[in-house]
C-alpha positions in Angstrom: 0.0 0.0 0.0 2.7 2.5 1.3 1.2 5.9 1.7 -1.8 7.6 0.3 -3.3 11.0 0.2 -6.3 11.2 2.3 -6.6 14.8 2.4 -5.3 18.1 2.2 -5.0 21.0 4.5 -7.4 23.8 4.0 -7.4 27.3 3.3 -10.2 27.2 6.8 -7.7 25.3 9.0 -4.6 27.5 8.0 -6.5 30.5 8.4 -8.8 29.1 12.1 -4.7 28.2 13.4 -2.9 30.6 12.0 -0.8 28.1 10.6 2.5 28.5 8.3 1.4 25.9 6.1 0.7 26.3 2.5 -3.0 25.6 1.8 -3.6 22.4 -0.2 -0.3 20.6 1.5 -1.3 17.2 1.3 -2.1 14.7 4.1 -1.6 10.9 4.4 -1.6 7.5 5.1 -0.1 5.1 5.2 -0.2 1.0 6.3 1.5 1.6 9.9 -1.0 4.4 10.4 -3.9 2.4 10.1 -2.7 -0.3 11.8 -1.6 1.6 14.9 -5.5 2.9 14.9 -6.4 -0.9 14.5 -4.5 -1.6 17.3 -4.7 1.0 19.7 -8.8 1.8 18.9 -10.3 -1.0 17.4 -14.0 0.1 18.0 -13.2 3.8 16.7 -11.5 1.9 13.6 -13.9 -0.6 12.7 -17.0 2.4 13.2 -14.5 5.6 11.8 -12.2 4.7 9.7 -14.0 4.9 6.5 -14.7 8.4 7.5 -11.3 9.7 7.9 -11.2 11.9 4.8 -14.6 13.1 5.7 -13.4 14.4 9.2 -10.4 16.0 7.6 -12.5 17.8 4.9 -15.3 18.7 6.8 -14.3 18.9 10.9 -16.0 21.1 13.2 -13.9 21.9 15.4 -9.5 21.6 14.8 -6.7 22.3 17.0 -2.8 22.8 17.1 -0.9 21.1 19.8 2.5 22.3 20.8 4.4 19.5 19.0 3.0 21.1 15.8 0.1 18.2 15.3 -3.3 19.3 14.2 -6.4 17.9 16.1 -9.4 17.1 13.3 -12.9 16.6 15.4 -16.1 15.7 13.8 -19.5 15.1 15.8 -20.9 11.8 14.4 -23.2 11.5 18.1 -19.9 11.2 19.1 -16.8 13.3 18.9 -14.1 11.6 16.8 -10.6 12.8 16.9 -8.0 12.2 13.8 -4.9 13.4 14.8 -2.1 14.5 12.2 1.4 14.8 12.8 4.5 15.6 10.7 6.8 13.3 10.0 10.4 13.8 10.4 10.6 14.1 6.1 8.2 17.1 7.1 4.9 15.3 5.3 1.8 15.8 7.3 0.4 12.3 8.7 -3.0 10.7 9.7 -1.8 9.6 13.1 -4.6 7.9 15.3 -8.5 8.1 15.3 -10.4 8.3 18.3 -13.6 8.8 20.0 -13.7 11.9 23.0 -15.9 11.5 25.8 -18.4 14.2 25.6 -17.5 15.7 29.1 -13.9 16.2 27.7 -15.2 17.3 24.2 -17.2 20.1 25.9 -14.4 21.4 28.4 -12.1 21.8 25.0 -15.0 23.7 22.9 -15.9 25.4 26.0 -12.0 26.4 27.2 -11.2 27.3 23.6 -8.9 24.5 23.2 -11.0 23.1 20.2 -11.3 26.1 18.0 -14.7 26.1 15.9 -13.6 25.5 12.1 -15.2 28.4 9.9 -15.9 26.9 6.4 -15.9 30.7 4.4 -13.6 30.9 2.6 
């Protein structure tokens, strides 16, 4: 399989983050990815996985952690988390997938930590 484009960041996330990322920089991933999600999240996987690109391309909430990953939440019922990181080659990865507890979910929309991702472009 090696590695596959899965998405791409948008012009909404670099602008919501105030990231120094050129829009359209593509995001992957690849077979030790999706194992590692397999592994580590088997429910998430088996229920979310298929939806990966979808949470990418249309999240409702994102967030950039110190370590430069960026945190894509969508609300499917629940909150599902696909974290990206970059790799040491500097290519943006689909790290894990994961459900959030909706106490949890709610303190990061409510603290600011998850920022609301504004679609107008």
């Amino acid at each position: 399989m090696g590695r596959v484009q899965i998405g791409e960041i948008s012009k909404a996330v670099v602008d919501t983050l105030e990231l120094d990322v050129k829009i359209g920089t593509p995001i992957y991933i690849g077979e030790s990815n999706l194992h590692h999600m397999e592994r580590r999240h088997p429910r998430d996987y088996k229920k979310y996985a298929g939806r990966i690109s979808r949470i990418i391309s249309d999240a409702d909430w994102v967030c950039k952690n110190d370590d430069g990953s960026i945190e894509y939440v969508k609300k499917f019922g629940q909150f599902v988390n696909v974290a990206v990181r970059i790799s040491v080659g500097g290519d943006f990865y689909v790290r894990t997938l994961f459900h959030v507890e909706p106490n949890l979910a709610n303190n990061r929309i409510k603290k600011g930590r998850w920022k609301r991702l504004s679609t107008v472009d």
